[in-house]
C-alpha positions in Angstrom: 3.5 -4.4 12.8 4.4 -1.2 15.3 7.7 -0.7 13.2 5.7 -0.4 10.3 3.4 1.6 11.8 6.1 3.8 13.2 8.0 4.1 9.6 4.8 5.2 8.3 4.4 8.1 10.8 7.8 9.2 10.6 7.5 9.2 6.3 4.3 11.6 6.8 5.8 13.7 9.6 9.0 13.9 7.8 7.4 14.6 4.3 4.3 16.3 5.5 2.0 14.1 3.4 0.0 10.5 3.0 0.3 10.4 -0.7 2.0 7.6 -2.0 2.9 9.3 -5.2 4.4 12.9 -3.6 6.3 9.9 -1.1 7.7 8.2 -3.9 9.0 11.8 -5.6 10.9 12.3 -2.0 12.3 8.6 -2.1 13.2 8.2 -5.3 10.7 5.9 -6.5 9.8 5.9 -10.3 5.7 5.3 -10.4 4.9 4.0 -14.1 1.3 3.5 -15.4 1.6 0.7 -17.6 -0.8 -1.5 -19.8 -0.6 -4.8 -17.8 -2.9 -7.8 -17.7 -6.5 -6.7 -16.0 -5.0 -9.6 -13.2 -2.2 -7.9 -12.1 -2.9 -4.7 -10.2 0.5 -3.3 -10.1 4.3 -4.6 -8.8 7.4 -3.3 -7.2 10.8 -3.8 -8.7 14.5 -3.0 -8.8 16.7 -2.8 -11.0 20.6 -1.5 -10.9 19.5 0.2 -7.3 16.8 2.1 -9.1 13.1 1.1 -7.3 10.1 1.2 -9.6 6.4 1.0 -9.1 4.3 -0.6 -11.9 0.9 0.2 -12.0 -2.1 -0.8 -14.2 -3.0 2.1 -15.9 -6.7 0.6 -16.7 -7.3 1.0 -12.9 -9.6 3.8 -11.5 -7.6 6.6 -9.7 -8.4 5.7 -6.2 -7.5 2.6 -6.8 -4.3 3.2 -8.6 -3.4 5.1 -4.8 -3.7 2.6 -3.1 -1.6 0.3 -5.4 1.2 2.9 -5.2 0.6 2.5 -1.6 0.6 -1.1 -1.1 3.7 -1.6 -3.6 5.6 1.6 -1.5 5.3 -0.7 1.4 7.1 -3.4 -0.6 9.6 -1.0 -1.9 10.6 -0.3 1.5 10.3 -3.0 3.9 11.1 -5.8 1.7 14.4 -3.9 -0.5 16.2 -6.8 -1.4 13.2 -8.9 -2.8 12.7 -9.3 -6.1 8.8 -10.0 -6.7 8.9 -11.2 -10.4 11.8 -13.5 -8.9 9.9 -14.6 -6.1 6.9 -15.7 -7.9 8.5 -17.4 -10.7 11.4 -19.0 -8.8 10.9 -20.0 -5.5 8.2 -21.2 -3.1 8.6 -18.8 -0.5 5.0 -17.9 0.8 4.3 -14.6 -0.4 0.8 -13.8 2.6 3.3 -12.1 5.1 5.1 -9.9 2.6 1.6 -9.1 1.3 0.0 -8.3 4.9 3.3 -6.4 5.6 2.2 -4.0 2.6 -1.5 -4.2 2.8 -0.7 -2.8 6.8 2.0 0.0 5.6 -0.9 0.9 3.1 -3.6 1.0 5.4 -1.4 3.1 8.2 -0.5 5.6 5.7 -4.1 5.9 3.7 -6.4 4.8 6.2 -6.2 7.9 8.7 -9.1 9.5 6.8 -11.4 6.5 7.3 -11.5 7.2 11.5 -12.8 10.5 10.2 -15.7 8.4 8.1 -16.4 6.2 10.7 -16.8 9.5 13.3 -18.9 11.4 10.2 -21.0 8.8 8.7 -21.7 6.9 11.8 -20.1 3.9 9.9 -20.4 0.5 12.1 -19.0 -2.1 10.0 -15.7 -2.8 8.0 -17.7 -3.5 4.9 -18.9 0.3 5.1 -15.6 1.9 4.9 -14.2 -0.7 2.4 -17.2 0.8 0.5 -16.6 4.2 0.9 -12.8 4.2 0.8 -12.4 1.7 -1.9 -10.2 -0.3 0.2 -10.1 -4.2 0.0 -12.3 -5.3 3.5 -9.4 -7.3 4.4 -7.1 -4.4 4.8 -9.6 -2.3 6.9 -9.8 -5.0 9.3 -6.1 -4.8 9.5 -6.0 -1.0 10.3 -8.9 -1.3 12.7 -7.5 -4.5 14.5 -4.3 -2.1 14.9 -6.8 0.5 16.5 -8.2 -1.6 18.7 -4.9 -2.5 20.6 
């Protein structure tokens, strides 16, 4: 996890922001808002060395961010992967990729919840899920990364 937590600081030192969507401009990374089942939040593909970032356009804003983030994490640790051909054709177990992403999306979004926790005297994980719209689970994997 400290190489991914080392990519993500070099992106935002490098591009002088956290958004996933101004990252995905520098990279070269075509995010689409498209009508998809209310299941699917969003999905990373490539095709003919062109990377795309689908995204359910029925989601709320913040959460559309931190799809872009999460899939951004795919886009770039796991290149060669294929997620449409994962799930339908293998049995490769998808949890590491996914806690891969979720942490890349937490490092590069997450910053502002340390400033939360400081201003609203926050004291549990469920509290900044709350506020930051973040899934629990992926707060407790940037503040497990803190706490080393």
């Amino acid at each position: 996890m400290t190489e991914i937590k080392r990519l993500v600081e070099r992106l935002k030192r490098t591009y002088e922001t956290s958004d996933p969507f101004e990252l995905c401009e520098y990279l070269d990374i075509t995010p689409l808002m498209v009508p998809l089942p209310a299941r699917i939040r969003g999905f990373f593909n490539r095709m003919q060395g062109y990377g795309f970032i689908y995204i359910n356009d029925a989601l709320p804003e913040r959460e559309r961010t931190i799809v872009c983030g999460h899939e951004l994490g795919h886009a770039l640790l796991h290149t060669q992967l294929n997620s449409m051909f994962i799930l339908s054709f293998t049995y490769l177990v998808q949890s590491k990729l996914e806690n891969e992403a979720d942490y890349f999306c937490a490092c590069l979004l997450l910053e502002e919840a340390d400033d939360y926790y400081r201003e609203y005297g926050l004291t549990t994980l469920a509290q900044i899920a709350q506020l930051t719209g973040f899934d629990e689970r992926v707060v407790a994997l940037r503040y497990e990364e803190l706490a080393e």
